[in-house]
Structures are given as C-alpha cells and as structure tokens.
C-alpha positions in Angstrom: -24.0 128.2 83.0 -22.3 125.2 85.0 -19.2 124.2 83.4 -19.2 120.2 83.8 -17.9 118.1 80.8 -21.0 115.8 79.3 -21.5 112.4 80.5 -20.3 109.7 78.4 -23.7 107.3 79.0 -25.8 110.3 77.1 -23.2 111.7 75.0 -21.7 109.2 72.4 -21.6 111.7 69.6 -18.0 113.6 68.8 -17.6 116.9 70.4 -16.2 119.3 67.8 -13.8 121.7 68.4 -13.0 125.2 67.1 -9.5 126.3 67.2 -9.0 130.4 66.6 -11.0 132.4 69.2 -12.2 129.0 70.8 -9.5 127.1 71.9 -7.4 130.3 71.7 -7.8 133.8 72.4 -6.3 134.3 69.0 -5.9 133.6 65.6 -3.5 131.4 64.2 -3.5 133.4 60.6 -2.5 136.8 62.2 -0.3 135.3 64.8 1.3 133.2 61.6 1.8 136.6 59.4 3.1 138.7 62.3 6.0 136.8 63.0 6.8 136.0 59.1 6.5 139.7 58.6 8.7 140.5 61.3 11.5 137.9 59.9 10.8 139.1 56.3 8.8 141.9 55.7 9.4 142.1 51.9 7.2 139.0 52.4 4.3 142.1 52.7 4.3 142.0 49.0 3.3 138.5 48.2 0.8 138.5 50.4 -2.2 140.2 48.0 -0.9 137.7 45.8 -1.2 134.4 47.9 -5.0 136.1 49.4 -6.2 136.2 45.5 -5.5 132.4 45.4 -7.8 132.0 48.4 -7.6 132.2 52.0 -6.5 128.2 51.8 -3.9 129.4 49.6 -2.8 132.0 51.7 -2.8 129.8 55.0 -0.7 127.1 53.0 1.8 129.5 52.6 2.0 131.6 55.9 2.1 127.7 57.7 5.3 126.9 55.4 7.0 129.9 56.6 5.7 130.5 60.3 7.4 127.9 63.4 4.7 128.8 65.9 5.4 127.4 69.6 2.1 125.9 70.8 2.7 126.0 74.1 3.1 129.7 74.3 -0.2 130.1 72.8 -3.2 131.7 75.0 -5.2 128.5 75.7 -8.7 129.5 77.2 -8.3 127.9 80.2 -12.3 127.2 80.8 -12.7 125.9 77.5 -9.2 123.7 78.0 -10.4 122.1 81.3 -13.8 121.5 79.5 -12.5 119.1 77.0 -9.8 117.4 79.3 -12.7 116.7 81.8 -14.6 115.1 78.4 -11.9 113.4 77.3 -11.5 111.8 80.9 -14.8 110.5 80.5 -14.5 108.8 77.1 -15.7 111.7 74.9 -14.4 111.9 71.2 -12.7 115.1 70.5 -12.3 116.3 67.3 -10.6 119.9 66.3 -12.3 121.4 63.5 -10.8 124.5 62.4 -10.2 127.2 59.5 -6.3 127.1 60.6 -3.6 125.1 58.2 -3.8 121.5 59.0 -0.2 121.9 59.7 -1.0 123.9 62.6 -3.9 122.2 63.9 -2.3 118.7 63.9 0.7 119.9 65.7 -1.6 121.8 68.1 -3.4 118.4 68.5 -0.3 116.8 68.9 0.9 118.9 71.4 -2.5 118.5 73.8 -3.1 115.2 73.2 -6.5 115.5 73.7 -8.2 114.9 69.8 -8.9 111.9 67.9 -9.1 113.6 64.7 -8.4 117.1 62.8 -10.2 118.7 60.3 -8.2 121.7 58.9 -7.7 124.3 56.4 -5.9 122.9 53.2 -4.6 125.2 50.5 -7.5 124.0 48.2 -10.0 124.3 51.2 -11.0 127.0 53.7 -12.9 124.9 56.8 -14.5 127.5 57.6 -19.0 128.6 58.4 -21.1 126.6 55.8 -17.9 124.3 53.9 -17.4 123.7 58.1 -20.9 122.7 58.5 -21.0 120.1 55.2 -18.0 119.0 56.2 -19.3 117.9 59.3 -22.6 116.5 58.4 -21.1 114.8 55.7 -18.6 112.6 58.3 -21.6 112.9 61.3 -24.7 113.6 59.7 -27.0 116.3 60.4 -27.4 116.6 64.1 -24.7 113.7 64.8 -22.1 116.0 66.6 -21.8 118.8 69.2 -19.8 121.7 68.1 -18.1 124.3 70.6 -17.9 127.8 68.6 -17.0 131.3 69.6 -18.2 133.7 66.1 -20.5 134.4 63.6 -18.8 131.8 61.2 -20.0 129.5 63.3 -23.6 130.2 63.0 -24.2 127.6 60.2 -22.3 125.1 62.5 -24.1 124.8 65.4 -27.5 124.9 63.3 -25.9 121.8 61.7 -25.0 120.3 65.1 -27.0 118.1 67.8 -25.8 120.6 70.5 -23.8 124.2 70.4 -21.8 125.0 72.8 -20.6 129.1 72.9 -17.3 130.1 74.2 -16.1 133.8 74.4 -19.0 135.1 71.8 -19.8 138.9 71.6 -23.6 139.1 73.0 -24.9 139.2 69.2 -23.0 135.7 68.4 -24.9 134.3 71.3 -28.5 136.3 70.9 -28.2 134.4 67.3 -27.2 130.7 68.2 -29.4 131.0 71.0 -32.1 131.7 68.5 -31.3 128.7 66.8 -32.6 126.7 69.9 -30.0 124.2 70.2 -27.0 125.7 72.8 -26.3 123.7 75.2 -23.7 125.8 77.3 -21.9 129.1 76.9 -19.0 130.6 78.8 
C-alpha cells in the first residue's frame, strides 16, 4: 500500500505507536539482557528470579542495569519516515509500548517525534489486552490509530479507529485484516 502520512483535516485522533518489532527491528528486552549478560553473566541467575515477579518486574530491572545507545538501534526506516511525515502535518504521536518506560522515554527523547509515552512499569506489563484498556481508557474505544507489527497486537487494533501493520508475518496480517479496520501495512 502507498505509504503517505494521514492528513491532519481527517485525522485528529493520536496515532499510537509500538516500539519492539515496530519502530525497531528488535526488542528492547533481549537487546537489554544481552548486553547485561555480557557485562555480568552471574546476572543469569537472577534472572528466573526477577521473571517470577513478572515480566514488569523483570524489565524494571534489566532497564536499571542496561545503558542502551538509541541511536545505534535498527530504526525501520519506512515506518520512521511514516511518523516524521505525520508529525510534520500536526499529527499526535504517542509511543505505546511493552518496553521499560525508561527506555521508551529516552527513545522518545531521542527522536523527538511523541507527545506522550505509555510504557512498561515494574507493576505493569503494556502489553496485547492491558495495551488495548489502556488505550481506550485515555482515547476511548475507536478514538486512536495504532501501528502494530505481532500477534500481541491483535486486541489493539480491534480497539482502535484504524490499524496500521508494519513488518507482520502473513498470519498477523490475515488476522487484523479480518478484523476489518487496517488502514495500511508495510
């Protein structure tokens, strides 16, 4: 599909923004716990530990270990040039993400592109349905686009006004497209 950026006069709603496999070809946990493993691997240990706490928990504490340098990070370049050209025209970013809010505000920071961040907290995972009710509870049901890339995302987009698919395996987009609302995919 054509990748323009959506015209401000029609699109007033936030455009929501998922970070790991979205926004990056990667994810910010495993990129997080391979360089803390490398610096300390006896760190291996506490990790069954941290995950029985919760994945929050466990994010919480790989983000107060891990210096990640955002600018080294693989950006999708389609998806980046996307939201800069929305931006330009007025659109309200938001990055919503299952990463530490550590990371996702720096990584905000860093672009300069988002009004707003909602992250992963160490008493709360953002991830598929606590994503979704987070957003409808802010937006309301159908008040915001949402640009996804897996499965988790699923209950997202059937919460949002528009889905947009980025880098989805075939099944990902069979599925969202069968929810009736996707907008664009690349």
């Amino acid at each position: 599909m054509a990748m323009t950026a959506p015209d401000e006069t029609t699109d007033c709603v936030p455009l929501c923004v998922d970070l790991d496999g979205t926004l990056i070809a990667t994810d910010l946990l495993w990129v997080s716990l391979r360089q803390i493993l490398r610096r300390a691997p006896w760190l291996i240990l506490k990790i069954p530990f941290w995950w029985h706490q919760g994945r929050g928990f466990l994010k919480a504490e790989l983000a107060r270990r891990a210096q990640l340098d955002y600018a080294r990070l693989p950006y999708r370049g389609d998806v980046l040039a996307f939201l800069r050209a929305a931006r330009a025209q007025g659109r309200r970013l938001v990055l919503v993400t299952g990463s530490h809010e550590n990371y996702a505000r720096e990584l905000a920071a860093e672009l300069g592109l988002f009004e707003d961040v909602l992250a992963t907290t160490a008493a709360l995972n953002v991830t598929g349905r606590r994503k979704a009710a987070l957003l409808v509870e802010r937006y309301g049901l159908r008040g915001f686009d949402y640009i996804g890339n897996s499965r988790v995302d699923l209950p997202v987009w059937a919460a949002a006004r528009r889905a947009l698919v980025a880098h989805a395996p075939g099944w990902v987009r069979s599925r969202a497209r069968a929810q009736g609302n996707v907008e664009r995919e690349w």
